[in-house]
C-alpha positions in Angstrom: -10.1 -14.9 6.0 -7.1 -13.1 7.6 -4.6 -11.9 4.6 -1.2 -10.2 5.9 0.9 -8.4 3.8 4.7 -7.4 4.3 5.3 -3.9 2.3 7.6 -1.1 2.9 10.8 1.0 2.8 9.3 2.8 -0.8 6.0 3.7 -2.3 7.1 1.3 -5.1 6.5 -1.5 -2.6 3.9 -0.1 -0.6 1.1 1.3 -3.4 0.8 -2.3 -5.1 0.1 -3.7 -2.0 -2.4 -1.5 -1.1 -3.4 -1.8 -4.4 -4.4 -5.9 -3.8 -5.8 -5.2 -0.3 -8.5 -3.0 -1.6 -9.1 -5.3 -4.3 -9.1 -8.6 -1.9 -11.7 -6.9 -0.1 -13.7 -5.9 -3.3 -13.7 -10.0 -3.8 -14.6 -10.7 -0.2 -15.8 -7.9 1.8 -15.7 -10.7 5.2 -11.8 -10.3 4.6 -9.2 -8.8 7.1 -6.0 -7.7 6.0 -3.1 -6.0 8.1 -0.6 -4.8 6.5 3.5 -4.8 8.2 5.3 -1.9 7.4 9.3 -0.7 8.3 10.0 2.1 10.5 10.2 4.7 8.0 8.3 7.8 8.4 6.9 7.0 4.9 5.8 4.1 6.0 3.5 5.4 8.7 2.1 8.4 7.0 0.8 6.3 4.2 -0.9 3.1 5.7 -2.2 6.3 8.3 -3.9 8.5 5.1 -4.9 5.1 3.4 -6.8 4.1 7.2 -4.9 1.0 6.9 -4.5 -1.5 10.3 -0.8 -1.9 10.3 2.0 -2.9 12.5 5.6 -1.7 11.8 9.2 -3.3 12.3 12.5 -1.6 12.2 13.7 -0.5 8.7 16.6 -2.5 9.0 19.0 -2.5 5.6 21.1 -5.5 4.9 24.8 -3.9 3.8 26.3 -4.9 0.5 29.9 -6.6 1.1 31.5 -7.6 4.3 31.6 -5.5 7.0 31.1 -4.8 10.4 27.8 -3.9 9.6 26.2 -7.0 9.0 26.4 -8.0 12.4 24.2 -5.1 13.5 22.3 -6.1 10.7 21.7 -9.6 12.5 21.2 -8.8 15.4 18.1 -6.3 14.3 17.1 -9.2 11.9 17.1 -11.4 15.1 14.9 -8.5 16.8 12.7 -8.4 13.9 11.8 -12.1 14.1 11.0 -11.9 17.1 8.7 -8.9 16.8 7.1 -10.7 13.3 6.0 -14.0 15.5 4.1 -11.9 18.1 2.3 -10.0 15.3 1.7 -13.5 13.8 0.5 -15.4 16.6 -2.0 -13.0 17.7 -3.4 -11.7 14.0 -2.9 -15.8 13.0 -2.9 -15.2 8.8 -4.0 -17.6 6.6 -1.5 -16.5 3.9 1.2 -14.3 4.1 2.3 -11.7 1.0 5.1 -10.1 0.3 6.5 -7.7 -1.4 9.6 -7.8 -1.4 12.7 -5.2 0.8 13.7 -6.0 3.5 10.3 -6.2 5.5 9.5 -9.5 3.8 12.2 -11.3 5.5 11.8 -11.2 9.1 8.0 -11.8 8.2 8.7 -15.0 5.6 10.7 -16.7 8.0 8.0 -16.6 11.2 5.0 -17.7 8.0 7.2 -20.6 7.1 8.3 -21.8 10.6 4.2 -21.1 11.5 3.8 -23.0 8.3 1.8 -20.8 6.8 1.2 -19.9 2.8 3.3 -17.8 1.7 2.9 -15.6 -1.6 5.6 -13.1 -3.5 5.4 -10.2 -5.5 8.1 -8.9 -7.7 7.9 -6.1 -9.0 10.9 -5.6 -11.4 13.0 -7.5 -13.8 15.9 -8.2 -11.8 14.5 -9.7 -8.3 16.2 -8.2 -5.4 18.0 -10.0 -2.8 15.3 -10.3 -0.4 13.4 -11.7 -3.0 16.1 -13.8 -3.9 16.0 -15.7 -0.5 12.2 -15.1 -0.3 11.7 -17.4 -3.5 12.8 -20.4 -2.0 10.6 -20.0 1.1 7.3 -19.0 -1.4 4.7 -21.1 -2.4 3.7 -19.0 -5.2 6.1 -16.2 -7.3 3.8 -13.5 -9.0 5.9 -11.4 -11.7 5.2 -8.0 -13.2 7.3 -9.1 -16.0 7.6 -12.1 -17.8 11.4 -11.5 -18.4 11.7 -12.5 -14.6 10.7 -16.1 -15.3 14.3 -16.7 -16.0 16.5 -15.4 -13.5 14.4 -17.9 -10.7 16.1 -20.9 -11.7 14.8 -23.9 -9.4 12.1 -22.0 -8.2 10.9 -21.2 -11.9 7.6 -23.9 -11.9 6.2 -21.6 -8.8 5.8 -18.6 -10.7 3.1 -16.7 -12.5 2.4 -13.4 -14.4 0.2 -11.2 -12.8 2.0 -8.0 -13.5 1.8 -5.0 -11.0 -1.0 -3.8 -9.4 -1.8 -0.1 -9.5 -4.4 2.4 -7.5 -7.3 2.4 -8.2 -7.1 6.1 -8.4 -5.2 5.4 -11.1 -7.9 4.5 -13.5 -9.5 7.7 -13.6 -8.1 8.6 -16.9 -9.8 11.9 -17.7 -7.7 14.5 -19.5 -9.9 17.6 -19.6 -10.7 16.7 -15.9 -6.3 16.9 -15.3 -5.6 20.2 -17.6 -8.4 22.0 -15.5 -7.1 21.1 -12.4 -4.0 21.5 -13.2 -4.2 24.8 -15.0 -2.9 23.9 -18.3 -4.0 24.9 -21.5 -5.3 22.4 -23.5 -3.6 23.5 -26.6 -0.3 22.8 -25.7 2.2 19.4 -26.0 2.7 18.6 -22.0 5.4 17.2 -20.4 5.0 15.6 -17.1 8.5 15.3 -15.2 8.9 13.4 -12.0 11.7 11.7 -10.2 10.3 9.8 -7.7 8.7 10.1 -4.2 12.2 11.7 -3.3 13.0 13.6 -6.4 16.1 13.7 -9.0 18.5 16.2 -9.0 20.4 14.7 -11.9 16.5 15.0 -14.0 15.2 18.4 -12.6 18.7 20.5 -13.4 19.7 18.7 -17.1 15.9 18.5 -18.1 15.0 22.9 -17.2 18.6 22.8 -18.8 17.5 21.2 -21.9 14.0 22.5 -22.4 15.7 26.3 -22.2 17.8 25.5 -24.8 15.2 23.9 -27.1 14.1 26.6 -30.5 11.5 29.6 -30.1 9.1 27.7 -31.4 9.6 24.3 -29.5 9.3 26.3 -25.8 6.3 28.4 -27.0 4.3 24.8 -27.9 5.2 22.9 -25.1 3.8 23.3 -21.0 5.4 21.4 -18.5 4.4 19.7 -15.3 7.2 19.1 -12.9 7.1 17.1 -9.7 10.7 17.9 -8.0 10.4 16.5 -4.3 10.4 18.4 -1.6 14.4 18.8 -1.5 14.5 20.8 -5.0 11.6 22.8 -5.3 12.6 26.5 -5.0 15.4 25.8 -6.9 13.8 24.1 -9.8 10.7 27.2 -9.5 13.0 29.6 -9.7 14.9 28.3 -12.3 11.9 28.1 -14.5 10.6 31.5 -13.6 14.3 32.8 -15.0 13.6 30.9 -17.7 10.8 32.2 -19.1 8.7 29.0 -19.6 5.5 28.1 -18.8 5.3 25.5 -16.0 3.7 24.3 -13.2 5.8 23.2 -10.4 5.1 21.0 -7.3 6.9 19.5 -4.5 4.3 16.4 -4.7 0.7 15.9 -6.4 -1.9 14.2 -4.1 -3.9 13.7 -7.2 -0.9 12.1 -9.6 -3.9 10.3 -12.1 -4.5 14.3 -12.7 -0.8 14.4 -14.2 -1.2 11.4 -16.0 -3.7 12.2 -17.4 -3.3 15.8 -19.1 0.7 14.7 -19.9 1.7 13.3 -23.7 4.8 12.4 -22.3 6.7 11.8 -19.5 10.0 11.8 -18.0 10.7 10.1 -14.7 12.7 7.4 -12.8 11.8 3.4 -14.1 10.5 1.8 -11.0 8.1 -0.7 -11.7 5.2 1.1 -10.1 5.6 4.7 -11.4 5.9 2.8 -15.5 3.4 0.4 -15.1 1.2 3.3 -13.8 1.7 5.6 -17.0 1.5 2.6 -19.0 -1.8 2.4 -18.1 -2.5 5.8 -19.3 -0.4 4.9 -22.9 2.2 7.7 -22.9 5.6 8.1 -23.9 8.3 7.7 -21.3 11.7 8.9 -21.7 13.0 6.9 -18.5 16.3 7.7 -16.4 16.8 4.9 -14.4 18.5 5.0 -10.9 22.0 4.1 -11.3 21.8 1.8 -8.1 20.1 -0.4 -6.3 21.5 -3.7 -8.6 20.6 -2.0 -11.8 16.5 -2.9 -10.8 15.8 0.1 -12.8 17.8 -0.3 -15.6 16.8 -3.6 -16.3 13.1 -2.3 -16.0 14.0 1.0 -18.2 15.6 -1.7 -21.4 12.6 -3.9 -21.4 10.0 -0.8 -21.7 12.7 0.5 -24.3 13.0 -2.8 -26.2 9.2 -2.8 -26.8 9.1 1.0 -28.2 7.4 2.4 -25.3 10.2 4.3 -24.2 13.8 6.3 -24.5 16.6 5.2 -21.9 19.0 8.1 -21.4 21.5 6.5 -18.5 22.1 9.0 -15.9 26.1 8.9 -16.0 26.2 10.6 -19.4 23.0 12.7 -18.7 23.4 16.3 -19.8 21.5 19.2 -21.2 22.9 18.5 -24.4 21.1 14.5 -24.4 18.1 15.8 -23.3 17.5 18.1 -25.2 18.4 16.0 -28.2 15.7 13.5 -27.2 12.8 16.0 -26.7 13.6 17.9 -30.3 13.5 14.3 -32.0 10.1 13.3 -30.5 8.2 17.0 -30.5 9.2 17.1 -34.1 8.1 13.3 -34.6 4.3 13.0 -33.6 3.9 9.7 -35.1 7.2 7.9 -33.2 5.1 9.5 -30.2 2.1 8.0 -31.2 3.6 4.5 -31.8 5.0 4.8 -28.1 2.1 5.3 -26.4 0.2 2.6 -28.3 3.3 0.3 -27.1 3.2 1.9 -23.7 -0.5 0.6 -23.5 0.3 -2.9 -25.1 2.6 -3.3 -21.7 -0.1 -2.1 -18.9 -1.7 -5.1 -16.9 -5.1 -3.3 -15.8 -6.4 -6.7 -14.5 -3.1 -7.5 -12.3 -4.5 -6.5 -9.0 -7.5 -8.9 -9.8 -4.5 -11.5 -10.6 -2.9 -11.5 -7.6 -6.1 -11.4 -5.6 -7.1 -14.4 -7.2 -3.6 -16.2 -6.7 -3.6 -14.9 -2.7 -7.5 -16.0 -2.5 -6.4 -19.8 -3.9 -3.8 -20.2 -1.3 -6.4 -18.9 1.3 -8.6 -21.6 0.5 -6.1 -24.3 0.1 -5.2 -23.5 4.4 -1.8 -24.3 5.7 
């Protein structure tokens, strides 16, 4: 059995996806899966750590509006196609996944002329527009969230709820294992900050704002974990060391299960994978969504917020002063904390990568 799956352009697409290959090949060990990737340098260096056979095609961007852009665009779509038939006809798949971005499309379009199973994974609320087109190609629609059932109109009867699959890694939920490697004390109230595999700005300078601002008391109780990307990090370490407070600072944690783990609540980004993650681990999120990218994020952010496992502060109004605000309410409220992190739990999917397995394994077997 020959599963390929289309993935790239952002962790948030790539870890799921690695997330069902490993568990495809749990279910049937016989099975061979090569994964396509963009051209990103992201891309590469994490289906190369992971040992993953992959091939990779341009990381080609469709432009919002009119413009001379989009004929580029075509033309490196038409180049793409091309590119995604020679992969196909010589790997020959018996079902095609994808994830959505840009990557998907080239690859959908050579599976359906092939005519070859296709299934799709969303991974946020609001589908994006290559999932948009990718729907009416699909012969299946998983969802990480329900709320998605209703924005695929025609294509509604195709879907089904599987949620989004995370690492495996993942699972290890061991605090005393994270505060020891970590350093932490175990006394303390942690707060894990991260902004995504790039970093925020916008979160690392209002949150060491807001936390150096907070009472005496507050800063001696707390310890705080912050991942600030690459781009960031000697600002936001020596920020903290001016500061005074106790922190631990990375670029990027290899081990993020280790974070999870030893945190009691976190502040990050609202991409489906990162939430859905700390879900699993039932803590508190106060989310800041990325303004762009069709308001994915935001739409993610409301639905975690609307079933008490999370605070949405929007990044146009984010300050110090609304940060700070947020963090006094819940360090002084242990039992709103405690009631988001039992909701936080209540909207994990630990079973999703069996899901999907199970939905990709049924089109295996049905052929093309």
């Amino acid at each position: 059995m020959k599963i390929l799956i289309a993935a790239g352009g952002s962790g948030g697409h790539i870890f799921p996806a690695i997330a069902l290959a490993r568990r495809l090949k749990e279910k049937r060990p016989e099975t061979s899966v090569l994964f396509v990737g963009s051209g990103k340098d992201l891309d590469r260096r994490i289906f190369t750590k992971e040992c993953l056979d992959y091939r990779l095609i341009s990381a080609n961007k469709m432009p919002y509006g009119r413009s001379i852009k989009l004929v580029w665009f075509g033309f490196a779509l038409a180049a793409d196609v091309i590119k995604s038939f020679i992969i196909m006809l010589s790997y020959r798949p018996d079902v095609v996944v994808g994830f959505g971005g840009y990557v998907s499309w080239p690859v959908a379009i050579c599976a359906s002329a092939l005519g070859i199973r296709k299934v799709v994974h969303e991974q946020n609320v609001v589908p994006g527009r290559a999932n948009k087109f990718l729907f009416n190609l699909a012969d299946s629609i998983a969802m990480s969230f329900r709320e998605s059932a209703s924005a695929l109109g025609k294509n509604a009867p195709k879907a089904v709820f599987t949620g989004n699959p995370i690492r495996d890694s993942v699972f290890r939920n061991d605090r005393a294992q994270g505060i020891k490697r970590l350093g932490l004390s175990s006394d303390k109230f942690t707060i894990l900050v991260v902004g995504g595999s790039q970093g925020s700005r916008a979160i690392n300078r209002s949150f060491i704002e807001a936390v150096s601002a907070l009472d005496e008391d507050k800063k001696s109780a707390i310890q705080i974990v912050h991942i600030t990307g690459i781009k960031d990090y000697e600002e936001v370490a020596r920020s903290y060391e001016k500061a005074g407070l106790d922190t631990r600072t990375h670029s990027f944690i290899d081990r993020i299960e280790d974070a999870y783990s030893a945190s009691d609540l976190v502040v990050t980004r609202s991409g489906a994978s990162a939430i859905f993650e700390i879900a699993f681990f039932g803590r508190p999120m106060i989310l800041v969504p990325y303004p762009y990218a069709l308001a994915h994020q935001a739409e993610n952010a409301r639905v975690f917020t609307k079933n008490g496992a999370a605070v949405t502060l929007d990044e146009k109004g984010l300050d110090a002063d609304s940060f700070r605000t947020v963090i006094s309410e819940l360090l002084s409220d242990r039992t709103r904390l405690s009631g988001m992190a039992v909701s936080a739990k209540k909207m994990s999917v630990p079973d999703a990568s069996d899901r999907l397995a199970d939905v990709v394994l049924e089109w295996a077997g049905k052929g093309r």
